[in-house]
Residue, then its C-alpha position, 0 to 999 in steps of 0.5 A: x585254323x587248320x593243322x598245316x596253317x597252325x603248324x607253319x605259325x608255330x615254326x614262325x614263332x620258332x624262328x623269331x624266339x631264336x633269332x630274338x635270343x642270338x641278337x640279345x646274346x650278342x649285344x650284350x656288354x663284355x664281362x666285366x672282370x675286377x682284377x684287384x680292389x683295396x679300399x682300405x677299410x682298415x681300423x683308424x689309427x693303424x698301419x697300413x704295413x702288414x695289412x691284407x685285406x681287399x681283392x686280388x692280392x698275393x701279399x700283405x703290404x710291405x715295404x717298398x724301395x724307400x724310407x720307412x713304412x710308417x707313414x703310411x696310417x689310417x686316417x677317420x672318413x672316407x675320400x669321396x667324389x661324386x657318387x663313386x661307390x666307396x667301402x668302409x669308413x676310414x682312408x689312408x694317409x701318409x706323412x710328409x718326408x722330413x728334410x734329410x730324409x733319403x727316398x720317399x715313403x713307399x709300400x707295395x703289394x703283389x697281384x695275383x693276376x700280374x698285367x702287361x701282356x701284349x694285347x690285353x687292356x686293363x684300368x686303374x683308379x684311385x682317389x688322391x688328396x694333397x694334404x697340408x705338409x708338416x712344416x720341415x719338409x723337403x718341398x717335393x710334393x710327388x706322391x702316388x701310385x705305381x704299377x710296374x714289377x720293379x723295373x724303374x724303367x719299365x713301370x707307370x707312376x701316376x698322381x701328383x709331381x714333385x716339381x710341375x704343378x700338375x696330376x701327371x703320367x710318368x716313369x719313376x724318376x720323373x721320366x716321359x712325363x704327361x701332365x692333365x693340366x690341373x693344379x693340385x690343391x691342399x684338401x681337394x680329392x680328384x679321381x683318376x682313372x687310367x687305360x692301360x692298353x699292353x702291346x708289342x713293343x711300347x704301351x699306350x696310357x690315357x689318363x682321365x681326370x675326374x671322370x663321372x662314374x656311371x657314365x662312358x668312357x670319356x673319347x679324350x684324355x691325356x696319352x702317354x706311349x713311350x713306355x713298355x712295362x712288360x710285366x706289371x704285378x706289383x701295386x706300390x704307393x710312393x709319398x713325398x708329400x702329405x696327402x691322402x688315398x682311397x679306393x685303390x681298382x684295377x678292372x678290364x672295362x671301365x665299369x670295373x673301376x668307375x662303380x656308382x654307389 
């Protein structure tokens, strides 16, 4: 091969590895971010109050609006649903509250990246499980998880409810509720997933019941948009009821907070 022939084959090969790596470069999938993870693998038998391990939290767990922190403890065995990558090997569970008792149990934890910013989109997930209420019991049976910045009115409940049979969006109080149309049931653990999608003025929530973990975004889910948290950068768990949590992540995509074992 004569010089000018081979060095018009070199400049072609040029070309194509250059044109190759910009198409890779940009098919490839957005970074993935995990924002916060709580997998509560904490000795059995203990307290969850005061406890400060996981990532992306500010602060220990401490007390929220409520009665008392107690009844929240570590309990033997993970939750587990399909092939959703957990850690350690205990869960957490709270208690019942008791007749005549005011408030539900609560305790919260700060973020160290709060969420709520207009235009952005973040995920929540957890795995919840109703448990069997001791016998003196108020009757309401709404337990969850809550992200807000203290602001009843601004801040997202989800999990079980208190009065509908159902795993449900809503305000703190029982406001805006969407429901997913599944009936809870005493030792049945269900994955929820929820995309938070921050704007100017009221933010757009999709709620995902039981979603395959490794597998796409579902195209349907349940939506609720009649609330504008503004500022999100405190995790709160609330019970009523007897029931169980495990695995608590918040990511910017949806591989964040559905990882496979």
């Amino acid at each position: 091969m004569n010089r000018p022939a081979m060095e018009s084959r070199l400049r072609l090969m040029a070309l194509t590895l250059s044109l190759a790596s910009a198409t890779a470069l940009f098919t490839l999938p957005a970074r993935a971010v995990l924002l916060a993870y709580e997998p509560f693998d904490y000795p059995e038998g203990e307290l969850l109050m005061g406890k400060n391990s996981g990532l992306g939290f500010a602060d220990s767990w401490t007390p929220g609006s409520g009665r008392s922190s107690d009844a929240f403890a570590m309990q033997a065995g993970k939750l587990t649903f399909r092939n959703l990558a957990v850690r350690g090997t205990n869960h957490l569970s709270a208690d019942g509250v008791l007749t005549g008792t005011a408030g539900s149990a609560a305790l919260r934890r700060m973020l160290v990246q709060p969420l709520g910013s207009a235009n952005t989109k973040a995920y929540l997930s957890f795995l919840f499980r109703p448990d069997v209420d001791p016998p003196d019991v108020t009757g309401i049976r709404s337990a969850g998880v809550v992200i807000g910045g203290g602001r009843a009115s601004a801040e997202l409940s989800v999990g079980r409810s208190g009065t509908e049979n159902d795993y449900l969006m809503q305000q703190p109080g029982g406001g805006g509720r969407v429901g997913v149309g599944l009936e809870p049931r005493v030792g049945e653990t269900v994955f929820i997933v929820v995309k938070m999608e921050f704007r100017q003025g009221p933010d757009r929530f999709t709620m995902f019941l039981n979603p395959t973990p490794g597998e796409k975004e579902p195209v349907i889910g349940a939506v609720k948009y009649d609330l504008d948290v503004e500022l999100a950068d405190t995790v709160r768990l609330f019970s009523f009821g007897a029931c169980s949590l495990d695995e608590i992540r918040l990511g910017t995509t949806w591989a964040d907070v559905t990882p496979t074992q």
